[in-house]
N, C-alpha and C positions, 0 to 999 in steps of 0.2 A: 042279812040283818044281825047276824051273830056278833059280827065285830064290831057291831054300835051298843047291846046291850052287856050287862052284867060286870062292870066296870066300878073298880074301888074308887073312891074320892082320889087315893094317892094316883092311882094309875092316869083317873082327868086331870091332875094338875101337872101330871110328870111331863105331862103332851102337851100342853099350854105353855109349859117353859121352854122346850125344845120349840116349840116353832116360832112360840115369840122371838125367841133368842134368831132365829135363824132370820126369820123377819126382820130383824132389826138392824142383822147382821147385815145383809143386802142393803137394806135402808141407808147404810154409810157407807156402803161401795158405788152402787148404783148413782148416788146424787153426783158422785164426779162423773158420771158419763152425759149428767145431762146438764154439767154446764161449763166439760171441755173445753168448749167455744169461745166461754164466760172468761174461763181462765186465762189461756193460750192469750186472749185481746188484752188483758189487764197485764201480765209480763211480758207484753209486746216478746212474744215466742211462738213460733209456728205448732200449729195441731199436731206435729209427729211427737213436740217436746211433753205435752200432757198427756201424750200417747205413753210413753216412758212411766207416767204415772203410775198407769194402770199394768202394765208390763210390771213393776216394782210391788206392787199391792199383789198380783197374780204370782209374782215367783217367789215374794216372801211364805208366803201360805205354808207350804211342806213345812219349813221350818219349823213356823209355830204348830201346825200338827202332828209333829213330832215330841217337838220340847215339853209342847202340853196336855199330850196322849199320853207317854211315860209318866209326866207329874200325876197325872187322873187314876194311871194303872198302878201307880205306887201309891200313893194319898188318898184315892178316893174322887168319883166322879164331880161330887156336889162341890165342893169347896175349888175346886179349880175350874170351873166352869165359872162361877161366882168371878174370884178374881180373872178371867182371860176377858169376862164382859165388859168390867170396868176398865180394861187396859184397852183397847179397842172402840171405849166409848172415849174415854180422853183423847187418843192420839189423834183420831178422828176428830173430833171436837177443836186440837189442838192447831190442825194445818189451816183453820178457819184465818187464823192470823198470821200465817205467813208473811214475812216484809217481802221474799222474794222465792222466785221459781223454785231455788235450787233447796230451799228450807223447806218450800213444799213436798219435792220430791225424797226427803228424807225423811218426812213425817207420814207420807201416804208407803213409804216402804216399811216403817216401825209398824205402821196399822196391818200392813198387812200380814205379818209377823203374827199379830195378837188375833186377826180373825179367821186365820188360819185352824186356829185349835176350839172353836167351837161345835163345827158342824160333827166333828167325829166323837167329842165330847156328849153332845147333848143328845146324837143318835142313838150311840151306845147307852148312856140310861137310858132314854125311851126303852128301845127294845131289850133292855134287862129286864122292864118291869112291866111289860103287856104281856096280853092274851096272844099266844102263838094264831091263830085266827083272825088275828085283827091286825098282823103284821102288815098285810099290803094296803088297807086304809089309812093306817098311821102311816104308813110311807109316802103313797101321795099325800097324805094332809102336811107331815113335816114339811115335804119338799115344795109345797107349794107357798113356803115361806118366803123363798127365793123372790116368784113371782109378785109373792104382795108387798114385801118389800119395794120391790121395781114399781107397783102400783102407785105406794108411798111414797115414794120417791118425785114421782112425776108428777103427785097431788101437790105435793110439795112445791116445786119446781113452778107448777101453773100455777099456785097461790103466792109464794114469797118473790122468786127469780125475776119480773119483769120490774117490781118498785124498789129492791134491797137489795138486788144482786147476789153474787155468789156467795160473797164469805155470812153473810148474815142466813144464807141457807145451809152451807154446811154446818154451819152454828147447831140446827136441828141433831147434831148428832150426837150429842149430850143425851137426848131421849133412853137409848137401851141400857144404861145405868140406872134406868127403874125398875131394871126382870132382877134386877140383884134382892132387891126386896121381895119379889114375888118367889123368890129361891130360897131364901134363907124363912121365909113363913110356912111355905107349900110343900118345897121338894123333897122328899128323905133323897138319904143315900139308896145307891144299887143293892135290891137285896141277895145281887150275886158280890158282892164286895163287900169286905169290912178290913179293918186293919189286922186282924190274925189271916186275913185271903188276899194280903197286898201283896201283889207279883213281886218276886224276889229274881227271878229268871234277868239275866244279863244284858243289854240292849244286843249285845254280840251274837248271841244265842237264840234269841227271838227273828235276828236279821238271817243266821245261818239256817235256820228252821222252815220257814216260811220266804226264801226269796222266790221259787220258783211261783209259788202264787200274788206275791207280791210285785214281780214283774207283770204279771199276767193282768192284773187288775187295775196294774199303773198305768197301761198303754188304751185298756178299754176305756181308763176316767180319762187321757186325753181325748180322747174322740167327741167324750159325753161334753167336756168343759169346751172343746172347739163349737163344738155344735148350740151350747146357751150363748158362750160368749161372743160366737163369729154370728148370730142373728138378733142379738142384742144391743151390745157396747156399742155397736157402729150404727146402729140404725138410728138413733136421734141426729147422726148427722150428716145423715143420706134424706131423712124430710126434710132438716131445716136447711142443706145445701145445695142438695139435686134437687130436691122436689119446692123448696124455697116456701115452707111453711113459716111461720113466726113461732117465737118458743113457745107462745100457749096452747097452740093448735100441732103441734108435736109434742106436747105435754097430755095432750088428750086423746093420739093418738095412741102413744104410749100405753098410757091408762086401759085402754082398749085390749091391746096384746096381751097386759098383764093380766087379763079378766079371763080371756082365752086362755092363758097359763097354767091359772088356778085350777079351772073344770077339763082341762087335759090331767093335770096330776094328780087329781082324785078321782078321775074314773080311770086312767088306766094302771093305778096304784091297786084301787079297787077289783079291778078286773084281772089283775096279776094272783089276786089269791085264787082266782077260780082256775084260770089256764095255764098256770107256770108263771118264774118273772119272766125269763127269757125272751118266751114267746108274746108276753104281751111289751117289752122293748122293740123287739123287729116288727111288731106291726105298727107300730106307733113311728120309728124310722121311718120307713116303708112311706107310711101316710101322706108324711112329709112331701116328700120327693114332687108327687104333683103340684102343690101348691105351689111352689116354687117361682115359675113364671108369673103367677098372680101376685105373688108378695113384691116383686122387685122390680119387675117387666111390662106386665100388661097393666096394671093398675096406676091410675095419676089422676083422680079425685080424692077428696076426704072420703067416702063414704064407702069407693071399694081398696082403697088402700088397711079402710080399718079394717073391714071384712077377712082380707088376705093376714092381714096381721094376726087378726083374732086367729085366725086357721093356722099358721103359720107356728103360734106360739102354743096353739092346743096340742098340736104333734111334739114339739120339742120338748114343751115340759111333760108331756105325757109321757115317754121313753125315762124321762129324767123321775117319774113319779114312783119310778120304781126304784129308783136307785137305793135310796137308802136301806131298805129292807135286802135286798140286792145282796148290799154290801155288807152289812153286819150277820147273813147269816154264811157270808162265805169266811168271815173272818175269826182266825184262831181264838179260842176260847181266851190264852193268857196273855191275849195282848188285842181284847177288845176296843180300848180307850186310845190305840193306837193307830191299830191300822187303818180299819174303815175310813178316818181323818187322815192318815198318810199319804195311803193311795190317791185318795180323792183331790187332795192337796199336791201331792206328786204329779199329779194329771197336769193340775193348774196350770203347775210348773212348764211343763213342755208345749199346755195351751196358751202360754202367757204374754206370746209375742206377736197372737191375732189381731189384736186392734191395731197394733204398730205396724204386722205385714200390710192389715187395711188400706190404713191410711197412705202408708209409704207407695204403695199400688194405686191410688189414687195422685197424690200431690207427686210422684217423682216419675209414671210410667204413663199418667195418661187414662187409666182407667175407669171408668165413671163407679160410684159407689152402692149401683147395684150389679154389679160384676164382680167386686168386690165381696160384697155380701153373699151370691149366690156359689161363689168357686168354693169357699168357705164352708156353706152350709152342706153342700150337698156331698163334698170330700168326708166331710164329719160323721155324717149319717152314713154313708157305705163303710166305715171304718167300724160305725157301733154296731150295724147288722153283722159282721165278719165276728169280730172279738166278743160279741155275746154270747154267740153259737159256739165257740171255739172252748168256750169255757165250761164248769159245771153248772146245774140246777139245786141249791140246797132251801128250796123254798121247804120252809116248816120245820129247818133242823134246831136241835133243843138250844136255849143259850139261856133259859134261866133254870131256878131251882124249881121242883115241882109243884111248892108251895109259894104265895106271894105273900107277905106279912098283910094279915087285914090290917085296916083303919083303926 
């Protein structure tokens, strides 16, 4: 109960904008997974070609969590966090009007560019400005941004998607250009940053410094990003084509796993501060493992299809609930704004081509697309038990000042 009380006004809203933003962030990835279908049908182009999408959205990410990790370590967290929202909400916004495939696929790669550089942005304040105590709570609460996003997304999807179609849904992503207002009233800056504390250190010197754990943590964030993205992205259309659900009824499907999401990455977020992160990732992997058959195999009604999902998405995001705390306290004090987002983003990077092996496993080899889904998950998961063990534990190590500026 420690890390729910004694908490500055600054410190609740610092958390509210981090997970809105992350929330939101999802909200504008996640809706092209659930009307792929949508798309692919309207530029008369096969599902591998909107696959590319998301391949494009996934390998731009590094980038922007570089270009906008530097900006954050040099300028300041607040004000570039601010503008990376709005660029991320337009471009997003912007592919709603595509005349054609190929304009889409250059606007979902600029997007991914731009939301790239949030999560390592908004993590790293967070935990500049919380209670060292309350680290593994705020981690799963952040990360279970993810998941509600995907919620929204599907709420969405089941409300708009069957009378207005796609582009009048991705429309909806205009929405996260209202946390800019909630930032610029709510948020202060990091009270480990100011402009007499702006990293002057070299990007060359930060890279020569830190590669040895900067490898180390890029190959763990692949595994992490295989494992959300290889039981997520493809699952809307393994119900609506293996299992031959209709969009609403895999819109609520959906909805289901993302609920299971949520209460996986806050308890075992939660439960990381009591027994280490490490060990509470490998049990949360681990967990996994058996559902496995239930989610993709044995189940083919609504009602235990949702059950396995729910269970399915508790373990995933649960391991995932840990990450952010995870991450920011392994990462070098003068290049907090960076790496955390790097890595994580780097991961993407080499997870980026999951949905495309999917589907190509399915439309060119014959696969059906739960075989697809489970070679995926279950590869992912023995990868994040190996390289979590492999690594250190700095659960509790210092990253602010000893003091936090009251209210």
């Amino acid at each position: 109960m420690s890390a729910l009380t004694g908490w500055t006004s600054t410190q609740r809203h610092v958390v509210v904008a981090s997970y809105l933003g992350w929330t939101l962030d999802a909200f504008d990835f996640l809706l092209l997974t659930l009307v792929a279908k949508d798309v692919a049908a309207e530029f008369h182009t096969p599902a591998t070609t909107v696959g590319w999408a998301l391949l494009l959205t996934l390998s731009a990410r590094p980038v922007g969590a570089f270009i906008f990790g530097r900006l954050a370590d040099r300028f300041g967290r607040r004000p570039i966090l601010q503008i990376d929202v709005l660029l991320y909400s337009a471009l997003a916004f912007a592919s709603a009007f595509s005349p054609n495939v190929a304009v889409f696929l250059v606007l979902r790669g600029l997007f991914g560019v731009a939301m790239g550089g949030e999560w390592g942005i908004g993590s790293s304040l967070t935990f500049e400005h919380i209670k060292p105590e309350s680290r593994g709570f705020v981690s799963g609460l952040l990360q279970t941004g993810y998941p509600t996003g995907y919620l929204l997304s599907a709420l969405a999807a089941y409300l708009l998607l069957p009378e207005f179609g796609w582009r009048v849904l991705v429309m909806a992503s205009a929405l996260p250009a209202l946390l800019i207002v909630y930032v610029r009233r709510f948020v202060p800056e990091s009270p480990t940053w100011h402009k007499g504390m702006a990293v002057r250190t070299g990007t060359l010197a930060i890279v020569r410094r830190h590669w040895a754990l900067a490898l180390f943590a890029i190959v763990m964030m692949a595994g992490f990003n295989s494992f959300s993205h290889g039981t997520q992205d493809f699952y809307p259309n393994f119900l609506r084509i293996q299992m031959g659900f209709d969009p609403r009824s895999a819109s609520l499907l959906v909805m289901v796993g993302a609920v299971g999401a949520i209460l996986g990455g806050l308890s075992f977020g939660a439960l990381s501060e009591r027994i280490g992160r490490r060990r509470a990732i490998t049990i949360s992997a681990l967990l996994f493992l058996p559902v496995v058959p239930f989610w993709v195999f044995w189940s083919h009604d609504a009602l235990s299809l949702a059950i396995a999902f729910f269970a399915s998405q508790f373990f995933v995001q649960g391991a995932w609930g840990v990450v952010p705390a995870h991450l920011n306290e392994l990462s070098p004090a003068d290049a907090r704004g960076t790496f955390p987002g790097f890595v994580y983003q780097f991961g993407n990077f080499i997870a980026s081509g999951i949905g495309l092996l999917q589907t190509t496993l399915v439309e060119s080899h014959g696969w059906q697309y739960s075989q697809a889904l489970a070679v995926v998950a279950v590869g992912a998961a023995v990868v994040i038990v190996l390289f979590v063990n492999l690594g250190p534990e700095a659960k509790g190590v210092a990253m602010a000042p000893d003091s936090v500026p009251a209210d």
